[in-house]
C-alpha positions in Angstrom: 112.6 115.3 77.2 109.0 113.5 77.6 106.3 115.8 79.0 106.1 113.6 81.8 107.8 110.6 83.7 105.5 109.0 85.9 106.1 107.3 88.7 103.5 107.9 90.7 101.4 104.4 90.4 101.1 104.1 94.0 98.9 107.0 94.2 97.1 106.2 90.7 98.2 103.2 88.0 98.4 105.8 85.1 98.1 105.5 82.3 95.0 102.6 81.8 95.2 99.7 79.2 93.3 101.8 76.3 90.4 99.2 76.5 89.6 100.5 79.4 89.0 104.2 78.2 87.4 103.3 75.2 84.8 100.1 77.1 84.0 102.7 79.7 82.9 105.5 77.2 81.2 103.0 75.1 78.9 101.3 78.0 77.7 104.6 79.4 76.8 105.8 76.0 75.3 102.5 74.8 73.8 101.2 78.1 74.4 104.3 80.8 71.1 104.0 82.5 69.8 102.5 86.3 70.2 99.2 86.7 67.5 97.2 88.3 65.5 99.6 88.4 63.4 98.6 85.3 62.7 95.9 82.7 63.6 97.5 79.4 66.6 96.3 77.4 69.0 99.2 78.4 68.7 98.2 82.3 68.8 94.7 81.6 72.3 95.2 80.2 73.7 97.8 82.5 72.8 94.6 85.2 74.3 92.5 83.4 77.0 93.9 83.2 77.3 94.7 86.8 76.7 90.8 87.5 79.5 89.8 85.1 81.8 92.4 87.1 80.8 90.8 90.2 81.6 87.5 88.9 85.2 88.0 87.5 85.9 90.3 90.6 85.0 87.3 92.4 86.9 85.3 90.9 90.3 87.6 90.6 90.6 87.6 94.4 90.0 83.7 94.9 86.4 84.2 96.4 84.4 81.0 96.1 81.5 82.3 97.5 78.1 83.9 96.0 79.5 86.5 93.9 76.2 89.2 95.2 79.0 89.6 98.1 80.9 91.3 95.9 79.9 95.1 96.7 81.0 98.5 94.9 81.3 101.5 97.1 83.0 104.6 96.5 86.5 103.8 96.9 89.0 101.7 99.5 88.2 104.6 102.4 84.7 104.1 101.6 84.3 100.1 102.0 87.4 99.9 105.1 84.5 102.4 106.9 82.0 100.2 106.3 83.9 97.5 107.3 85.4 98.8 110.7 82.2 100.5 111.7 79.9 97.7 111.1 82.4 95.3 113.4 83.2 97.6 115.8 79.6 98.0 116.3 79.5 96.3 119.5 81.7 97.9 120.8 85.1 96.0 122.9 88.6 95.7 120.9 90.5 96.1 117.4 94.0 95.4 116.4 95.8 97.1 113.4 99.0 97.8 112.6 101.4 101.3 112.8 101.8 100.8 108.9 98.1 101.7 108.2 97.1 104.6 105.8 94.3 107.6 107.3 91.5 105.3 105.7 92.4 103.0 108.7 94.2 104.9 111.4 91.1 107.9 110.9 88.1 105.3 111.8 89.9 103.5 114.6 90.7 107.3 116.2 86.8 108.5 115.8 86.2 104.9 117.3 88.5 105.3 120.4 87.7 109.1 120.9 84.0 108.9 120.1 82.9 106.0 121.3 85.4 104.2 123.7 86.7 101.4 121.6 90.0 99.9 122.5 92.5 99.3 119.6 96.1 97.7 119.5 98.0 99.1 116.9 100.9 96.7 116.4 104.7 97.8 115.5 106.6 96.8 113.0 110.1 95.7 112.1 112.7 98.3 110.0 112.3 97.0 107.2 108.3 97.4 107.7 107.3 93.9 108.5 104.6 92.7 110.9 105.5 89.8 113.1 102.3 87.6 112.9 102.8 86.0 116.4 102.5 90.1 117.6 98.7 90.1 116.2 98.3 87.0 118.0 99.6 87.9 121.8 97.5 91.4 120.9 94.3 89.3 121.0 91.4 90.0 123.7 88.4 87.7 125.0 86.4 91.1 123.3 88.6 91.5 120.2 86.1 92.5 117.0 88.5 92.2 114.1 92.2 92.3 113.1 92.4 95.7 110.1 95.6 95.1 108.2 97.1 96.4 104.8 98.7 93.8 102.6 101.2 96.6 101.2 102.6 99.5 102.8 102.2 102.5 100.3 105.3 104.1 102.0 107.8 101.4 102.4 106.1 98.6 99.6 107.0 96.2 102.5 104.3 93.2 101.8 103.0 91.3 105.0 102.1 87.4 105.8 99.1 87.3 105.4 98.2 84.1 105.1 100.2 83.5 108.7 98.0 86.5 110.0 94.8 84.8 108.9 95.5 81.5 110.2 96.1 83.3 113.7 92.6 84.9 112.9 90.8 81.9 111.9 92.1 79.9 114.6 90.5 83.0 117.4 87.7 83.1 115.4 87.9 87.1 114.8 87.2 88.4 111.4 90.7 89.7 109.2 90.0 92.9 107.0 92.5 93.1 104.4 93.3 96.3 102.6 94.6 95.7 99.4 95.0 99.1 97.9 98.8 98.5 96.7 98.7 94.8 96.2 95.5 94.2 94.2 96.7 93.7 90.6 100.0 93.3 91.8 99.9 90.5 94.0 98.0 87.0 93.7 95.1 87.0 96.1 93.2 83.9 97.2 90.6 85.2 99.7 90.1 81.1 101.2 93.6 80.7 100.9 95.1 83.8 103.0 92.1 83.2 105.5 90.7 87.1 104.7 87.3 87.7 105.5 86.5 91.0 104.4 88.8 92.7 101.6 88.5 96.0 100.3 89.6 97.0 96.9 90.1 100.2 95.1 89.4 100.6 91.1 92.0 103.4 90.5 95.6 101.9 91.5 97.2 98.3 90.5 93.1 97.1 89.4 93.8 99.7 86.3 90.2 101.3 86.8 89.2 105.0 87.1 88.4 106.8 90.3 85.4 106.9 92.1 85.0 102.9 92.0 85.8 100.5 94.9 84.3 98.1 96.8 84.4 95.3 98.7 83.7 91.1 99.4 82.3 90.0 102.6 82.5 86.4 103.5 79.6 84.2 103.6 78.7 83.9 107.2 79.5 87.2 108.1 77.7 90.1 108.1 77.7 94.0 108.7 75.2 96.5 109.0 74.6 99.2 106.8 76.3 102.1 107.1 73.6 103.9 104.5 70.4 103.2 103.4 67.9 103.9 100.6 66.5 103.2 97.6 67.8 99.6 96.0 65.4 98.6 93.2 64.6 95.2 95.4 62.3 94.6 98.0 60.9 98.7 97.6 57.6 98.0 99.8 60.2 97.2 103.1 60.8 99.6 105.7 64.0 98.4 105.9 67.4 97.9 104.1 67.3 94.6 102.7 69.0 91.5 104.1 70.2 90.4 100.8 74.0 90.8 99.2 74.6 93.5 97.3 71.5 95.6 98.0 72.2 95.4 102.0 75.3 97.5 101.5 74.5 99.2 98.0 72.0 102.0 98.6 71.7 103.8 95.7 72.4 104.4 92.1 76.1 102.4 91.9 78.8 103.9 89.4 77.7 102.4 86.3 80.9 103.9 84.2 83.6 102.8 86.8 82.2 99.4 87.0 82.6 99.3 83.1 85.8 100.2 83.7 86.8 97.4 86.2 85.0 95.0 83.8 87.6 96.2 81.0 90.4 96.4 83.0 89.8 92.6 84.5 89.0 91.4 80.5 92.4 92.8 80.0 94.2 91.2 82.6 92.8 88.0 81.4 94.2 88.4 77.8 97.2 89.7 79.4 97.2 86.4 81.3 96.9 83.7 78.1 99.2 85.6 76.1 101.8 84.4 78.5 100.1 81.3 79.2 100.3 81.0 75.1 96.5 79.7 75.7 94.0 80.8 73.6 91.0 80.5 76.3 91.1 77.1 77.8 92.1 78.1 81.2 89.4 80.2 83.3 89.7 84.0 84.7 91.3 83.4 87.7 94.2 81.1 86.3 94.3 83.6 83.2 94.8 86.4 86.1 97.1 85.1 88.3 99.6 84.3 85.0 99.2 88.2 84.4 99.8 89.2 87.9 102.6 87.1 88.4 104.0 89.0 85.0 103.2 92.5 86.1 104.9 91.7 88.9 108.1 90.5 87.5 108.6 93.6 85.2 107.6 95.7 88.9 110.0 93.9 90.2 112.8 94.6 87.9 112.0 98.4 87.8 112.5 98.8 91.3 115.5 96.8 92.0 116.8 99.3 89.0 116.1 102.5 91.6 116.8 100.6 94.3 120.2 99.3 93.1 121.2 103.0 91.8 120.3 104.9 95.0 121.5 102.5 97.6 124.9 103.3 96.3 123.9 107.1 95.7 126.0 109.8 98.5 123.5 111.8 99.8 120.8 109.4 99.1 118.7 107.4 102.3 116.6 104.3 101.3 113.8 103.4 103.5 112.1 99.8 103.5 112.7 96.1 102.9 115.2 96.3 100.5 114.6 94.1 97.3 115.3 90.6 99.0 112.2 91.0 101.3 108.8 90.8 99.7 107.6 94.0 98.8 105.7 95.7 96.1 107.3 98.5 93.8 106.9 101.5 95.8 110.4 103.2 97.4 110.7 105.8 99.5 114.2 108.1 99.6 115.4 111.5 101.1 118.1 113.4 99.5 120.0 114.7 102.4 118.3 117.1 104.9 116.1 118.4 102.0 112.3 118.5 102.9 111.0 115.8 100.6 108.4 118.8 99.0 111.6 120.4 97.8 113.0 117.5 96.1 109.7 116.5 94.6 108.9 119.8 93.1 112.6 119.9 91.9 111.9 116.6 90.3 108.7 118.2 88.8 110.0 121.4 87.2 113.6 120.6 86.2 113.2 116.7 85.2 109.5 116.4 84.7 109.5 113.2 86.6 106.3 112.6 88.5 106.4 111.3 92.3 104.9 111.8 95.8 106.7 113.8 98.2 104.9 113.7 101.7 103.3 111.5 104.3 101.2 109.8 102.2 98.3 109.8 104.1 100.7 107.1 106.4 101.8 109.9 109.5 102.9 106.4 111.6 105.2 105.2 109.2 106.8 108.6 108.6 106.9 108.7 113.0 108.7 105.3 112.7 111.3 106.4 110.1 111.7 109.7 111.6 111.0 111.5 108.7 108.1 114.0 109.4 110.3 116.8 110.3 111.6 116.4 106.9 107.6 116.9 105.5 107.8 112.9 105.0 110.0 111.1 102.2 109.7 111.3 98.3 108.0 107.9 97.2 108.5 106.2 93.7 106.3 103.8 92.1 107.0 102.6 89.0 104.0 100.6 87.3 103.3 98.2 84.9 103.7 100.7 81.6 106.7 102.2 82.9 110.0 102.0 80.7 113.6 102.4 81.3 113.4 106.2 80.2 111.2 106.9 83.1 113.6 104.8 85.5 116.7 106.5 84.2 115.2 110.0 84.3 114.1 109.9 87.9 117.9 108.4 88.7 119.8 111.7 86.9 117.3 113.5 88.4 117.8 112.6 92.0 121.5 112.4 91.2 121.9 116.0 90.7 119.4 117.1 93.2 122.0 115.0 95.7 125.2 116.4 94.1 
């Protein structure tokens, strides 16, 4: 028995391609020092460095735009505040979804309890899909933004976004996408899917560390700060400045975990002409999207491989799409009326098979499903590195739980 199975991707890709560990430890040894804040060689190369991670970022998520609207932030929670803050400003209406995590439900409460702002929070289907024509009749004269996650991290049901944008665009009201379970999964085109803000995390399918995130905000658009401070731009202003990155960067940014999105991206790239059989004639983005369309494939194939076994499981309830639908690798089951703690830390101690008993930060989804008097549902998420050992461990292991 391995020391560990883990199939808990959805809450952190683990483990990282190894150039990322060893890039990350390398930059902040070599070149771990402010950037922009001086002219010496060691600063010029930490901005560099930045700038290139813009750049590919940029181009990874179909942006066309100046990449200096590419912003880091702390994490997803971190840039989806800035976000919904900074348009709600105004006050008048949002729209979401009942399939949101806390990082969106908890903002839109403060908004509505704090300072009077109307939201629409839009059911879903049982398999955990989001009629776009609902977003559209939800629309108001005063509506601010429509907040919506591409993946579910409960059910790994994936919504239309590019119908959801073109309802957006058409109104004129700004789409936020949340793209926590998709990004590095998925294909995202930014023009394409009609998104004009979307907020990243380093840590899950984007194969960074924690503490790294961020965001790309439209040309054309434009939010206030939600903090302000020292830049290394512009220091004789009173004010935050105007310009992209520094009006929403205030601050010393996270030098290593921008290293280790700039590795991570590097590797999807390679990932991308090795099955492209292309030894550097196509650019990022179509090296990316060949590697993302891989990745997903073998995700793909590991979760029809639970799916398949527990569907046909006694004792065993599915929740979510199914694998016909489109959907990321994340699965959520119960073993009969077991609380889903119980299961997971049986999974834990006997098997050593890593998962995510709970709500998952997602208590609508759980309301939906009926599951939070069971303490949630145990979620699966199987990753890119994952083998057939881990798959088959977690199956025994939920098989005897059940039995």
């Amino acid at each position: 028995m391995r020391e560990h199975y883990y199939l808990d991707n959805a809450a952190t890709s683990w483990p990282k391609p190894e150039t990322v560990y060893t890039s990350m430890d390398a930059f902040f040894r070599q070149y771990g020092v402010n950037p922009g804040r001086a002219g010496h060689d060691l600063a010029v190369e930490a901005e560099r460095m930045i700038v290139e991670t813009r750049r590919l970022l940029a181009a990874f998520f179909g942006f066309t735009g100046d990449s200096q609207r590419v912003v880091f932030t702390q994490n997803a929670t971190d840039s989806l505040n800035i976000a919904i803050y900074g348009l709600a400003a105004a006050g008048g209406h949002l729209i979401s979804t009942r399939l949101e995590h806390n990082s969106v439900l908890r903002p839109l409460y403060h908004l509505e309890r704090d300072q009077g702002i109307a939201v629409t929070r839009v059911a879903r289907d049982a398999f955990g899909y989001i009629d776009p024509e609902d977003i559209r009749r939800a629309l108001r004269p005063d509506t601010r933004a429509v907040v919506v996650n591409h993946a579910s991290n409960v059910l790994g049901s994936v919504q239309d976004i590019a119908a959801i944008g073109a309802i957006t665009r058409e109104a004129g009201v700004p789409l936020v996408v949340d793209t926590c379970q998709s990004a590095g999964v998925l294909s995202i085109d930014m023009q394409a899917l009609g998104i004009d803000i979307l907020t990243f995390t380093g840590h899950k399918g984007l194969f960074g560390p924690m503490g790294i995130g961020g965001m790309i905000v439209r040309e054309g658009l434009d939010l206030p700060p939600a903090r302000v401070g020292g830049t290394g731009v512009d220091s004789i202003s009173r004010f935050q400045p105007d310009e992209y990155p520094f009006h929403l960067e205030a601050g010393t940014v996270n030098i290593p975990g921008i290293a280790g999105l700039n590795a991570a991206q590097k590797w999807f790239a390679k990932l991308g002409r090795e099955q492209l059989d292309d030894a550097g004639e196509v650019d990022h983005a179509q090296a990316c999207v060949a590697a993302l369309q891989h990745i997903d494939a073998r995700e793909r194939e590991h979760i029809a491989t639970l799916e398949s076994a527990f569907r046909d499981m006694p004792g065993v309830t599915v929740y979510g799409p199914g694998n016909n639908g489109a959907r990321v690798a994340t699965l959520s089951v119960n073993v009969d009326a077991l609380p889903a703690d119980q299961v997971g830390a049986m999974l834990d101690a006997d098997y050593h098979v890593c998962v995510r008993p709970g709500l998952h930060c997602a208590p609508l989804v759980h309301e939906d499903e009926g599951t939070v008097a069971q303490k949630g549902t145990v979620r699966l998420a199987p990753g890119y590195f994952s083998d057939e050992e881990d798959l088959q461990q977690a199956i025994e292991g939920i098989r005897d739980i059940a039995s």
